[in-house]
C-alpha positions as CSV (number, residue, x, y, z in Angstrom):
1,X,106.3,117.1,97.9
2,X,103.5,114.1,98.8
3,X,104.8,113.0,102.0
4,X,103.1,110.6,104.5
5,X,105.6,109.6,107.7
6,X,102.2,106.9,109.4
7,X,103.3,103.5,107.4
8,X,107.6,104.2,107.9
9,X,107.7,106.5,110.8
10,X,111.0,104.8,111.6
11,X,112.6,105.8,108.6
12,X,115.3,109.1,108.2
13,X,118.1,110.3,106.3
14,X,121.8,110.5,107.1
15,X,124.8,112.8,106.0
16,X,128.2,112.5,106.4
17,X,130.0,115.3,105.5
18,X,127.2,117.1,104.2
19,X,126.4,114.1,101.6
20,X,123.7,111.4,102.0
21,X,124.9,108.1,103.4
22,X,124.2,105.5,100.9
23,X,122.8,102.5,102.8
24,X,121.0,98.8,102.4
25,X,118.0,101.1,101.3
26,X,119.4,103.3,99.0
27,X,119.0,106.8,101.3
28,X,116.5,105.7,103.5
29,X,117.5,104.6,107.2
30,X,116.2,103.4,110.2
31,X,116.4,105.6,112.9
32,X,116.4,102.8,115.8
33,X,119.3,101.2,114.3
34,X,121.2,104.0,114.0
35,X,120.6,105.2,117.3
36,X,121.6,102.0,118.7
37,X,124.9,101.9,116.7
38,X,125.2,105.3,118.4
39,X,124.8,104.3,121.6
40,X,127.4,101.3,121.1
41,X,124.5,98.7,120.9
42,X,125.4,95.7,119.5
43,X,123.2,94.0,116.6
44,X,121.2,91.5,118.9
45,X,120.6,94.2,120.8
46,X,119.3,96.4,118.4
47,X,116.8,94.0,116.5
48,X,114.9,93.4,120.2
49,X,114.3,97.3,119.6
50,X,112.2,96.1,117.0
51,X,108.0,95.5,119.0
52,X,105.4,97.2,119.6
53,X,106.3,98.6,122.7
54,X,109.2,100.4,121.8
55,X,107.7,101.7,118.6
56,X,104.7,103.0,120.8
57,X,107.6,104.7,123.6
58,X,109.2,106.2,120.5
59,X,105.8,107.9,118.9
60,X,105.2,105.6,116.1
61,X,102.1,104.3,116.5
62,X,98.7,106.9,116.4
63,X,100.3,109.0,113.0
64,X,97.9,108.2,110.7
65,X,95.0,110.7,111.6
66,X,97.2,114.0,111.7
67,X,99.0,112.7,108.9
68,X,96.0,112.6,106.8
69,X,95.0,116.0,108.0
70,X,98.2,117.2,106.9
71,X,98.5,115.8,103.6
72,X,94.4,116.2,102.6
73,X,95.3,119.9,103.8
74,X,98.7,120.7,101.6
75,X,97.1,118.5,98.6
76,X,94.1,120.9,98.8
77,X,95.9,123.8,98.6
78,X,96.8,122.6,94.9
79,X,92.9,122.5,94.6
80,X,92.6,118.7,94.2
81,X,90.3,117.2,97.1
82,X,92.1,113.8,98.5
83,X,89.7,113.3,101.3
84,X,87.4,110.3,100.0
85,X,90.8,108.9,98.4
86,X,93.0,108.7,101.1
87,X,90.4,106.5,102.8
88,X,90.0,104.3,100.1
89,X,93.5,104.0,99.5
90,X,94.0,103.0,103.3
91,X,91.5,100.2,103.3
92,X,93.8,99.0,100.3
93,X,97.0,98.5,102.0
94,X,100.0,100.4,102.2
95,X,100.1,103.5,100.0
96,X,103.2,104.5,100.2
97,X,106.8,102.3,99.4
98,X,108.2,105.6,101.4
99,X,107.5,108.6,103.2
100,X,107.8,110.5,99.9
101,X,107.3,107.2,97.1
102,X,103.5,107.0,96.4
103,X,101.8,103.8,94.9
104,X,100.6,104.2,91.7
105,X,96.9,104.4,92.0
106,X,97.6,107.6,94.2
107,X,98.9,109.2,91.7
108,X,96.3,108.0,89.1
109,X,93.4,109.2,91.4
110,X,95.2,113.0,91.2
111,X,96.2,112.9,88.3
112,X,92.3,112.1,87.1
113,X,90.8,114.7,89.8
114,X,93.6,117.2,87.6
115,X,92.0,115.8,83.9
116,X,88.2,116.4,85.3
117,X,89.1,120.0,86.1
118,X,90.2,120.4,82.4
119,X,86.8,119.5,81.5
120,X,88.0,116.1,79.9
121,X,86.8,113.0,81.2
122,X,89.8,110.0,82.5
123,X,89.7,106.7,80.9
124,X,88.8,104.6,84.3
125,X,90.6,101.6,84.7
126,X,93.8,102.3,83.4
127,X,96.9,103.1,85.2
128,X,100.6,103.3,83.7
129,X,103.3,101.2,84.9
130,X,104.9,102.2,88.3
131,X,107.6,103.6,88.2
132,X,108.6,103.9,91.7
133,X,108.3,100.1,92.1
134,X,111.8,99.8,91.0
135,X,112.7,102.1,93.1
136,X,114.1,101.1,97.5
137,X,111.3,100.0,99.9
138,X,111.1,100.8,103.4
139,X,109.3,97.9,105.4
140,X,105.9,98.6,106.9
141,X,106.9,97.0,110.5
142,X,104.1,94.7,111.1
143,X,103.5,96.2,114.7
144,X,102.7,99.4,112.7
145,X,101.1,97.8,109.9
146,X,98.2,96.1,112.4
147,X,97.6,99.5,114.3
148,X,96.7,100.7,110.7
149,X,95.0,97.5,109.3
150,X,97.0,96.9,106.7
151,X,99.5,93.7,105.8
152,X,102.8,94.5,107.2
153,X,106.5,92.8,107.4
154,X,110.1,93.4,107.4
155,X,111.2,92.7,103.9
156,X,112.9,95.8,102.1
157,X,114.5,96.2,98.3
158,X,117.1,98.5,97.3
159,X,116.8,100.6,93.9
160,X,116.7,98.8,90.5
161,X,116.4,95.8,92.5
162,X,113.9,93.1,92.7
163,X,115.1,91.1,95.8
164,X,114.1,91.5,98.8
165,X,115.5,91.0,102.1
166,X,114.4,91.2,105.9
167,X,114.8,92.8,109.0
168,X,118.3,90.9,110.1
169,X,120.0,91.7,106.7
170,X,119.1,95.1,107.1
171,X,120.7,96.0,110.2
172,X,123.8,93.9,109.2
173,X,124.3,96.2,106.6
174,X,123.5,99.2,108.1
175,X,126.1,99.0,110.6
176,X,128.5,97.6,108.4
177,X,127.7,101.3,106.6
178,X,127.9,103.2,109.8
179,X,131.3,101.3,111.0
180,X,133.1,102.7,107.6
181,X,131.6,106.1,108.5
182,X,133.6,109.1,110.6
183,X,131.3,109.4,113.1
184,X,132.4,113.0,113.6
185,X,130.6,113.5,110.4
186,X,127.9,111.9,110.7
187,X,124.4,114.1,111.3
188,X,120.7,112.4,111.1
189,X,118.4,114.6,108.7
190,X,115.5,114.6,111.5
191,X,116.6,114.3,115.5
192,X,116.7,110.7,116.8
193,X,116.6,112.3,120.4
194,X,112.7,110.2,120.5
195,X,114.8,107.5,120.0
196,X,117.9,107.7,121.9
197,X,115.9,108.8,124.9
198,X,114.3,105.4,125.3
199,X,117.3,103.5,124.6
């Protein structure tokens, strides 16, 4: 699994009932508005949560170096070297639509380092259609984005959808979700206790 948490740190999954919640995003959720419709937090409230600071008090910001470690390590263990890549493709912009969703070219640059191990040589310049573009978008929060030097803003898309939407829309949405939810039932797939706690 190619996983990288440093552009969407925010982002988690949800259950209810042992199924995953189906939200604005397809499965993927933010784990600041959820704790704040936990904590009874109204919408207003919630989108202040939404700066810098609070992203900083909630361990956002500073991922990206042992998330590369991470990743260049697992992706080595396959035998394909990602080091020199994943700097190039961080100069780029965003690499990731997800923590698990991959841009095309990443996938092109391991799927080449994979062809030159087979002795064959990859035709440069060339990369098949992406997929995964179709598929939801987790914002890269612009706070996060500039800590990382890449473009970032709140606009996110749903599956099989082109249209976008923003930050406001989002929550809306996601409480509206939450609200039809047992709450009994409800579990977060990682903790939100980083969260909660600076609530």
């Amino acid at each position: 699994m190619f996983t990288f948490r440093a552009y969407h740190p925010d982002l988690t999954y949800l259950k209810h009932n042992d199924s995953l919640v189906d939200g604005p995003t397809n499965h993927y959720h933010s784990a600041i508005v959820y704790a704040c419709f936990k904590a009874g937090l109204d919408q207003a409230d919630t989108l202040k949560r939404f700066n810098g600071g609070f992203f900083e008090r909630c361990g956002y910001l500073g991922l990206w170096q042992s998330e590369r470690d991470r990743l260049v390590e697992e992706v080595n263990t396959t035998g394909v070297d990602i080091a020199a890549s994943i700097r190039r493709w961080g100069r780029e912009d965003a690499f990731m639509y997800s923590i698990n969703h991959p841009k095309i070219r990443v996938l092109r640059d391991i799927a080449s380092q994979l062809i030159k191990r087979q002795g064959r040589k990859p035709i440069p310049g060339i990369s098949p259609h992406d997929n995964l573009a179709s598929g939801p978008h987790f914002a890269v929060y612009p706070e996060i984005a500039e800590s990382l030097g890449v473009k970032g803003e709140y606009v996110f898309k749903n599956v099989d959808s082109y249209r976008p939407f923003g930050l406001e829309q989002f929550v809306h949405q996601s409480f509206d979700v939450y609200a039809g939810l047992d709450p009994q039932g409800m579990m977060p797939h990682q903790h939100i206790d980083h969260v909660m706690a600076q609530l």
